[in-house]
N, C-alpha and C positions, 0 to 999 in steps of 0.2 A: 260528322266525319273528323272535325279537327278536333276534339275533345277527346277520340277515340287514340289518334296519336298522341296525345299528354299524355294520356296513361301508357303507354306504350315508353313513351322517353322518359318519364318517371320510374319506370321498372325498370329501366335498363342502367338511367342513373343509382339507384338505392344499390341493383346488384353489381355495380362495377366499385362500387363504394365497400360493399359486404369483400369483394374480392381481393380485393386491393390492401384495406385495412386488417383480413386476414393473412393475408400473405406476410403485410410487413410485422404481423405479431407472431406467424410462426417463424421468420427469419431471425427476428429478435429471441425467439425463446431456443433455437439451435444456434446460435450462436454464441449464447452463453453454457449450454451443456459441456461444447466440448472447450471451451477455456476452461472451467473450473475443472476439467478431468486431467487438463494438460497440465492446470498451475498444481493439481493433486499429485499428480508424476514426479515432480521437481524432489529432488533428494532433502528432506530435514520438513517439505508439507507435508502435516498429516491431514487440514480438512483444508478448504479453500471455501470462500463466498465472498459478493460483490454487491455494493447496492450503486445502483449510478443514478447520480445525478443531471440536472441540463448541463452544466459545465464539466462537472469533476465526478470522478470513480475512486469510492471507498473499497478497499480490499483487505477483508478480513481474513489474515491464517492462523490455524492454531499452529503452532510449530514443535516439532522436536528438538534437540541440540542438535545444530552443526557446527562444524568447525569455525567456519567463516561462511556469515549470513549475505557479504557483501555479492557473491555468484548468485546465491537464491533469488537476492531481491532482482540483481541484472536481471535474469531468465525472465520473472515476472514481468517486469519493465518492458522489454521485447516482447513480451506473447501481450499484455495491453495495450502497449501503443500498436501492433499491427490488426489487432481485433478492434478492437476500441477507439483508439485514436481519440483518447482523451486526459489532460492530468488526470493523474492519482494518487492517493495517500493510503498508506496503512496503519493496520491496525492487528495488532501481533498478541494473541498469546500464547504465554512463556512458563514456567514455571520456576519460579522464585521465593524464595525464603525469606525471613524477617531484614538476614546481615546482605543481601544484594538488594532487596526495595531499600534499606535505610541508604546504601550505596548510591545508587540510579537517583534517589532524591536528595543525596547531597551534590552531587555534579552536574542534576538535572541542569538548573538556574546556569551552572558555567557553558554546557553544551550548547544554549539558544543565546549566549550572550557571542559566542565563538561564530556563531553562526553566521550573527547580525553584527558582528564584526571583523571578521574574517583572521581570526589570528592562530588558525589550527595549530601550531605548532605549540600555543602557550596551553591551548586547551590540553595537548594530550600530553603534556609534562604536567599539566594540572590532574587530571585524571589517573595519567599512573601513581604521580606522587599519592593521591586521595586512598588511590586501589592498595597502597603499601601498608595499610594500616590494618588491612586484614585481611585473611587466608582463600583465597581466592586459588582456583586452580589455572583460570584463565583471566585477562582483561584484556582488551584487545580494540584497538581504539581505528577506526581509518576513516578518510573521508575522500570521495572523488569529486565531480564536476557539479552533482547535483543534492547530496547528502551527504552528513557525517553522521557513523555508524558506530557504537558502544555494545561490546557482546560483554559478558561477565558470567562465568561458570565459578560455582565452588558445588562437590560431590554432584548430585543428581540436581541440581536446583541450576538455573541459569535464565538469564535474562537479555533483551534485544532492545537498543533504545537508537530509532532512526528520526535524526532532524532534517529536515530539508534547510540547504542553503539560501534560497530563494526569498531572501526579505529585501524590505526594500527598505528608506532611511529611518522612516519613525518605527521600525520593526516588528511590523504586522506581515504576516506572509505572502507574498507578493501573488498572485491569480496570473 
């Protein structure tokens, strides 16, 4: 008789286990549908995708030109921390030409030094001075509480380069 209830609270174990551990993989897997539909919505997203990690959430978009990418990324920002409720970093493409990559990688080095030293003001007289050397339709430089942001359009080509401010003294990115 007592063996006959082992098997009995063994099967009710195994299936509360199957129910449970389903439930939390279909909660996890509609949860992310309609974030990537939402971040898809967003004016200048053209595809949206995320890989998460245990701590941190990568977010990849392919983007179009917008005017000013610093509303885009808000939006996103809000729609993952209230889904998610996790840091996260991006990771953007752009469409860029030879004359804004040789750009974006001469300013790169000043952008994470500005960062890790907090001197925005020098960076973005450094940056326009940089941008002045060539035909650019746009450059466009800001930074708020949590990033500084570098847009750079000439004709159909344009490009998006976001640093987080979050370093800490030896200038490794702070978690």
């Amino acid at each position: 008789m007592k063996s006959l209830k082992w098997h009995y609270f063994a099967i009710a174990f195994v299936s509360a286990l199957l129910v449970f551990g389903g439930g939390f993989y279909l909660w996890e897997r509609f949860k992310e549908a309609p974030l990537l539909e939402d971040m898809e919505n967003i004016e200048g997203v053209k595809e949206a995708d995320f890989q998460e990690y245990s701590d941190k959430v990568r977010i990849n978009l392919e983007m179009d030109y917008v005017t000013n990418i610093y509303p885009v990324i808000r939006e996103i920002d809000y729609l993952v921390k209230d889904r998610l409720d996790k840091d996260h970093q991006y990771s953007l493409s752009e469409n860029r030409n030879g004359e804004i990559s040789h750009f974006v990688e001469e300013v790169k080095p000043a952008l994470h030094e500005g960062a890790r030293k907090g001197n925005y003001l020098e960076i973005k007289d450094y940056v326009e001075g940089k941008s002045k050397g060539y035909d650019f339709d746009e450059c466009r430089f800001l930074v708020d509480s949590r990033r500084m942001y570098l847009q750079v359009k000439q004709d159909d080509y344009y490009a998006y380069v976001i640093v987080p401010l979050n370093y800490d003294r030896e200038g490794e990115e702070a978690r």
